[in-house]
N, C-alpha and C positions, 0 to 999 in steps of 0.2 A: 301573690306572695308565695303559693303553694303553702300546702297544709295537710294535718295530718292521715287527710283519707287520701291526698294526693299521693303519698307516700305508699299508703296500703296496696292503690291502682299498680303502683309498679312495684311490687315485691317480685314479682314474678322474671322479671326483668333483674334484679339485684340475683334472684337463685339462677337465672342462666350466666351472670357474670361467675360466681360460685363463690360467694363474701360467706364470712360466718357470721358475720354481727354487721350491726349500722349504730353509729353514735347520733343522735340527732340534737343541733344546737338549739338552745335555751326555747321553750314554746308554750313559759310561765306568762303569767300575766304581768306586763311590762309597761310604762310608757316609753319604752322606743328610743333612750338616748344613744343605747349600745346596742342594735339589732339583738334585744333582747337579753343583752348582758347586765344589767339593770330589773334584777328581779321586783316589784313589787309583791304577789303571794306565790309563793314556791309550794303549795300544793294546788294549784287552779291551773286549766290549761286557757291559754290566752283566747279569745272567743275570734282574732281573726285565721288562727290555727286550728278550729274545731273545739271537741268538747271532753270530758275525760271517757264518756262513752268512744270516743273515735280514737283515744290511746288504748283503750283496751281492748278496740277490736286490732285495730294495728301489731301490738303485740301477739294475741292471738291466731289473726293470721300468718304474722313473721313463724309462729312457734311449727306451724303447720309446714311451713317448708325449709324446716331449719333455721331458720335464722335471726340470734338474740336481736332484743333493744334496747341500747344505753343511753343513760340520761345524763343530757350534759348539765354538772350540777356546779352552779355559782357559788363559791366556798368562802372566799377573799370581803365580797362587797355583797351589799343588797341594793336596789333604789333608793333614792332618798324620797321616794313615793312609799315607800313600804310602811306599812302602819308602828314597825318595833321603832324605825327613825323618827317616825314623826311623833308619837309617844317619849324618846330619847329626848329628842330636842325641845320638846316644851317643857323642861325645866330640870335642875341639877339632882332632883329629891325623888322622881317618881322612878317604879320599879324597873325600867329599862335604861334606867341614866347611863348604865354602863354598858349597854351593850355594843358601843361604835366608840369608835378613840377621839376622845376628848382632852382638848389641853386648854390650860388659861392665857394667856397677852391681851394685846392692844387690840384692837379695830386693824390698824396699820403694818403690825408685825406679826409674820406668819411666828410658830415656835420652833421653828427650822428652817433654814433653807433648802431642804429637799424636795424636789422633783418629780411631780409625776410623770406615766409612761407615755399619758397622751400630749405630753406637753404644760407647762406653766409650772405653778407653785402645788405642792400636795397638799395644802391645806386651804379651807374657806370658813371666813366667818362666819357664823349662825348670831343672827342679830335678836331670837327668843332668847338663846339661851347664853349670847354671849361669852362665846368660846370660840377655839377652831376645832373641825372635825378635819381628821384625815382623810385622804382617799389618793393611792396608790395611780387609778385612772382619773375620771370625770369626777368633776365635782357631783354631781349627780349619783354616783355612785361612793358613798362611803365604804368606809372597812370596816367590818365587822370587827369585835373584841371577843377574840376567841378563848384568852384567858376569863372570861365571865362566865360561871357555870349556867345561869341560865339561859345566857347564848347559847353554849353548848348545848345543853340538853335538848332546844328547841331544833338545831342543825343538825341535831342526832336524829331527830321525830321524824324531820323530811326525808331521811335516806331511810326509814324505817319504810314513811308512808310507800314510797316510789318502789321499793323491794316488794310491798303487799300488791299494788297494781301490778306487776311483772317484769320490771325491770331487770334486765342482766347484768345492771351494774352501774357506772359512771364515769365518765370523764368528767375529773374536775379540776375545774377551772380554776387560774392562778396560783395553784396549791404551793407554789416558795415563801409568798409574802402574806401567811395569816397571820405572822409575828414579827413584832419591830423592836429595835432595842430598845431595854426601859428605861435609859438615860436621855433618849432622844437628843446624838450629837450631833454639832455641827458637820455639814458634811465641805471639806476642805478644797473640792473641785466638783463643788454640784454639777455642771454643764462636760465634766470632761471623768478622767478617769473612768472605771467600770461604766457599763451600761446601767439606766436608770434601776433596770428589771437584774439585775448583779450586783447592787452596793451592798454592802457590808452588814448595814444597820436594818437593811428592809427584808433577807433575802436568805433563805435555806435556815434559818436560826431553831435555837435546838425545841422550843416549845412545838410546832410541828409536825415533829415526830411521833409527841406524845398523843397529838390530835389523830393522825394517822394512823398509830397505831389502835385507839381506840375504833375507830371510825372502819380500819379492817377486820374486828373482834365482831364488828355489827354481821358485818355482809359476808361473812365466812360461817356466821352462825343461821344463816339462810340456806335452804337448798337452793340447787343448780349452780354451785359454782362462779355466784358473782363476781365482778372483775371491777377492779379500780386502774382506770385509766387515767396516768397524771400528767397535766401542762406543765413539765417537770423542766424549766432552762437553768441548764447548768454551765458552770466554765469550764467544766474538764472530766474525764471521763469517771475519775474517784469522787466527784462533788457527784455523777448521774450514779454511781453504784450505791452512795450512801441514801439516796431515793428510797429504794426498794426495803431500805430497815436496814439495822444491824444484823440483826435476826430475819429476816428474810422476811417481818411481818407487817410491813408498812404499805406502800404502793407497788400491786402486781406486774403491774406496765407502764412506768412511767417514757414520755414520751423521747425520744434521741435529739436531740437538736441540736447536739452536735454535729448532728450529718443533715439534721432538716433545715440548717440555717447553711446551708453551702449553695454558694447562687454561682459556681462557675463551674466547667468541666475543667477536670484537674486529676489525672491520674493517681499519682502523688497523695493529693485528700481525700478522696476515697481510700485509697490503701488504707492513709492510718485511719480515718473513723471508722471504717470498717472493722477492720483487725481489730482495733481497740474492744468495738464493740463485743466482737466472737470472744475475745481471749484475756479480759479483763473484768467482766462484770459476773466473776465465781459459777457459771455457767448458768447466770440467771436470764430470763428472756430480754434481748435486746427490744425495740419498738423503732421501727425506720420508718419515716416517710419525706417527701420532699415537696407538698403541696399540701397548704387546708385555708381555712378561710380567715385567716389574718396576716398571709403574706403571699407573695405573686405566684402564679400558675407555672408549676415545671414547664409545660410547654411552651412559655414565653420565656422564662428567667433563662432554661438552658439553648431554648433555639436560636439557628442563626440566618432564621431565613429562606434556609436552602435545604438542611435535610433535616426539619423540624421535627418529620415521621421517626427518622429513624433513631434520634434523640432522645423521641419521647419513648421510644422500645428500649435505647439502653437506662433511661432512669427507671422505666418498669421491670427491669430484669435488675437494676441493682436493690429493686425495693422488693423485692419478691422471691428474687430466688439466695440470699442472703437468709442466716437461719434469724429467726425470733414472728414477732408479729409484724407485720405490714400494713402501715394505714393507708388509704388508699382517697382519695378528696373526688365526691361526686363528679364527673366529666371529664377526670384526667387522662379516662380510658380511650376517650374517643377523642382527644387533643383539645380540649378543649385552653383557649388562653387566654390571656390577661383582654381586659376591654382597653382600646388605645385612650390616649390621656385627653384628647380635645373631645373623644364622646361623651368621657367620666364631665368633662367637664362643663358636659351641656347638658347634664340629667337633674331636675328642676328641682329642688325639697319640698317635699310635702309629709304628710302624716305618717307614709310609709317610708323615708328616707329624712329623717328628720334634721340630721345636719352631714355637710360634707363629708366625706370620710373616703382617703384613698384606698384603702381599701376593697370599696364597692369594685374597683376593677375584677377580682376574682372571683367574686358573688352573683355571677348575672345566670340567668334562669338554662337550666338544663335544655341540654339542646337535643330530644326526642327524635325528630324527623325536619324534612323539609317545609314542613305547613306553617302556615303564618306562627307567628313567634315560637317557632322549634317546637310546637305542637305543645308548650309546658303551659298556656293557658289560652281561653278563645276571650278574654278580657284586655287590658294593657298590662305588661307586664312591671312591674316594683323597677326591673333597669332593663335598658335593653337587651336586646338577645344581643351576641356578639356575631358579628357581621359573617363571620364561617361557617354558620348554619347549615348554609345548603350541602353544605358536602361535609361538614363533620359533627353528623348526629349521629343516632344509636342504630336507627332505621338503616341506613344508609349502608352503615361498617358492617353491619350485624350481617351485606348480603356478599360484602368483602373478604374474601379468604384470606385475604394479605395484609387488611386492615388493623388500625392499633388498636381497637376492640377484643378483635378476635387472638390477638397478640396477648394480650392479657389476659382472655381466659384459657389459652394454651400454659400461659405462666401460671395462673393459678390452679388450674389440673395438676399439674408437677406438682404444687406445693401439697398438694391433696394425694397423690398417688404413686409418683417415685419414690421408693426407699431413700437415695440419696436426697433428694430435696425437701422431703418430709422429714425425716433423721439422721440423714448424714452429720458427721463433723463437718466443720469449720475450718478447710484449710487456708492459712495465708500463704501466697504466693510471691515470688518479684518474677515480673514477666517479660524482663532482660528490654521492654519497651520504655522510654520513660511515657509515653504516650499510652499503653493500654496498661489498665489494671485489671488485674486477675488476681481469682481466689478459686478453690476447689472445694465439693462437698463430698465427702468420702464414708461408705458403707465400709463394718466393720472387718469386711472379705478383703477390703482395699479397693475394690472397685467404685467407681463413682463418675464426678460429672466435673469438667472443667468450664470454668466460665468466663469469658474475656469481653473487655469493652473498650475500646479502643475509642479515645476520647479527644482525638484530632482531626486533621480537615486533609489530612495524610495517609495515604494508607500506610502499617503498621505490621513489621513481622515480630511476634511474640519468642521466646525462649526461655519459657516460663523453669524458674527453681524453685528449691523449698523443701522438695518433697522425703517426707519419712521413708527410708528404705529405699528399694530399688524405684528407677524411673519407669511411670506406668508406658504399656501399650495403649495408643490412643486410635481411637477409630476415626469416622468419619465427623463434619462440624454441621449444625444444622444454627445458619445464621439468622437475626434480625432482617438482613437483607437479601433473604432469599437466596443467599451463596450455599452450597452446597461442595463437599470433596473433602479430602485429604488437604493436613498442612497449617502453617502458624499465622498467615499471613491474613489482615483483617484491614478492607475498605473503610474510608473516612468514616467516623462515626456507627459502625458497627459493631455488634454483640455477637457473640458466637459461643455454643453450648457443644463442646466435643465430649465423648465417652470415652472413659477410659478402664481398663483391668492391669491386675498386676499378673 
């Protein structure tokens, strides 16, 4: 399954990629209907994950070579194994009644027609207490009732408890839908209209905020600078700026998926989520990525087969050398991709894969070296390793100068140590290609770094505008593909980082 000392084993391995932080998903004690997402005690560490002695050494040792750890925290739902549910649900009178969303009907009729995300009706009848409960995902996972102060104050205790063990903070989870409309209306094109995780009545609503804001008063009032990290899907770039608070006091970094839900190369959509992102959210930190574990692997979703490599170098240079933070999803660095659909769909359920879920494509076990199952256990592994093993693990890349390993920690040096790519502005560019997009990061001298990626099967000559003031002197290009020289012109699917002075 890997587990928490597995984790510690390679820290060392995380400080030569050069990350500053690791968020690690759910590893409470759970029965396993949502890989975890399905909290039953949200302070215990699940016993097939280790024990809280092996989070504290993990922390610990992360602190030693730099590098925080964030707790992914379940905000939306708990299990409906969790002792506050199962207390809720044996009767309308006891002191938890209210802690999960209760409505009264029939046996036959939900009290809405709405929607969950995994599929069916969002609501199931509870035959103790004769009602429906909500839940946004699995029946198995209810909504928590965030307007119930004791709920509160009890979801307030676990971000207390996680900050005293060392946590750096939190990703959490589902944070648009802890509040639903208190009219509970019909929804007029359940199956169509907004996406399930965007309707109206479920989704950004203003209670929220006030949660949020609380919940950033906790972890601000902590040394080291904790960080809340939010599952923040919005439909447009002023629904993802009103994230962060009016006041700038809500969530530090909520996540971009504006640009993390873009499944095609497209010059064009890059420009604008990009730009948007630099020059519309009041200079506050953007959050880019384009791979994590509930949607398919950049290096599947954007390859074509043919030049996968060089691919996966231009989504790591747009996720990286772009200003704000960069999430970064275990193995993307080494190419790691989707499992194909007829293997997903020979991987057998058992205790550790409890029901289907397509998702398992992008989940399958780190792939270390060449050694029987990519060296990530000497046991069977929870899914298979993905059949590219032998030739794209860490061992392997790590002896490769030209490898997408080593590609990425070139890009993350820059972000650590060139003035323009550590603090430059954000320039937006039009790069006279409709095929490459380009943008520039520019020190306050004027000097800086031009960045182009050419996002066709064509080579591509650039004639980049935009620029304040006079047009810069530009040097030499030091590309993705190994091209080297003077000049605008960029091979299928190539990045190119040119310097420039004014």
């Amino acid at each position: 399954m890997g587990d928490l000392r597995g984790i510690t084993a390679r820290l060392d391995y995380l400080k030569s990629l050069g990350v500053d932080a690791i968020w690690v998903t759910p590893f409470f004690r759970s029965p396993n209907a949502d890989f975890g997402y399905d909290v039953s005690d949200y302070t215990a560490v699940d016993p097939q994950y280790g024990t809280m002695a092996d989070w504290d050494t993990l922390v610990a040792e992360a602190r030693k070579r730099g590098i925080r750890v964030m707790v992914d925290l379940v905000v939306n739902h708990s299990s409906a194994e969790h002792p506050w549910f199962k207390e809720s649900r044996s009767s309308r009178t006891n002191p938890k009644a209210d802690w999960y969303m209760w409505r009264d009907g029939t046996p036959d009729t939900p009290p809405t027609n709405w929607q969950s995300i995994f599929g069916g009706p969002a609501w199931t009848w509870d035959t103790t207490r004769k009602q429906w409960y909500y839940h946004i995902f699995l029946p198995q996972q209810p909504d928590l009732n965030w307007s119930n102060p004791g709920l509160r104050k009890a979801m307030f205790d676990v971000v207390r408890f996680w900050l005293d063990h060392g946590a750096a903070g939190f990703r959490l989870d589902a944070t648009p839908y802890l509040f639903e409309d208190p009219n509970w209306p019909q929804d007029p094109d359940p199956k169509g209209g907004d996406p399930v995780w965007l309707k109206p009545y479920n989704s950004q609503l203003p209670g929220t905020n006030q949660v949020l804001r609380e919940m950033r008063r906790i972890v601000d009032a902590y040394p080291g600078d904790p960080v809340l990290l939010g599952e923040s899907s919005t439909r447009n770039i002023q629904q993802l700026r009103a994230v962060y608070g009016k006041n700038k006091d809500e969530i530090h970094l909520p996540m971009n998926f504006l640009v993390g839900n873009i499944d095609k190369l497209d010059a064009a959509t890059f420009k604008r989520r990009y730009d948007e992102a630099a020059t519309q959210l009041d200079g506050l930190t953007p959050v880019e990525f384009f791979s994590n574990h509930d949607q398919s692997r950049q290096y599947s979703e954007f390859g074509d087969g043919r030049h996968d490599a060089l691919i996966g170098k231009m989504t790591a240079a747009l996720t990286l050398l772009n200003p704000g933070t960069a999430l970064l999803y275990y193995g993307e660095e080494i190419g790691m991709g989707d499992m194909d659909k007829a293997t997903l769909a020979k991987v057998p359920l058992g205790p550790n894969r409890p029901r289907t879920d397509e998702r398992d494509r992008a989940r399958t076990p780190m792939q270390w070296s060449a050694a029987p199952h990519a060296g990530f256990t000497t046991g069977t592994p929870w899914l298979p390793v993905n059949a590219r093993y032998t030739v794209a693990n860490a061992e392997a890349e790590a002896r490769d100068p030209a490898s997408l390993l080593n590609w990425y920690r070139r890009l993350i040096a820059l972000r650590k140590t060139d003035p323009a790519f550590r603090d430059g502005a954000y320039v937006p560019l039009d790069s006279g290609s409709g095929a490459v997009f380009a943008f520039a990061r520019e020190n306050r001298d004027g000097s800086g770094a031009l960045v182009m990626a050419n996002t066709g099967a064509a080579a591509a000559t650039a004639r980049p505008t935009g620029w304040t003031g006079k047009a810069p002197t530009f040097g030499t290009a030091t590309c993705a593909s190994g091209a080297t020289g003077a000049g605008m012109t960029l091979a299928p699917y190539d990045t190119c980082i040119i310097r420039y002075r004014r």
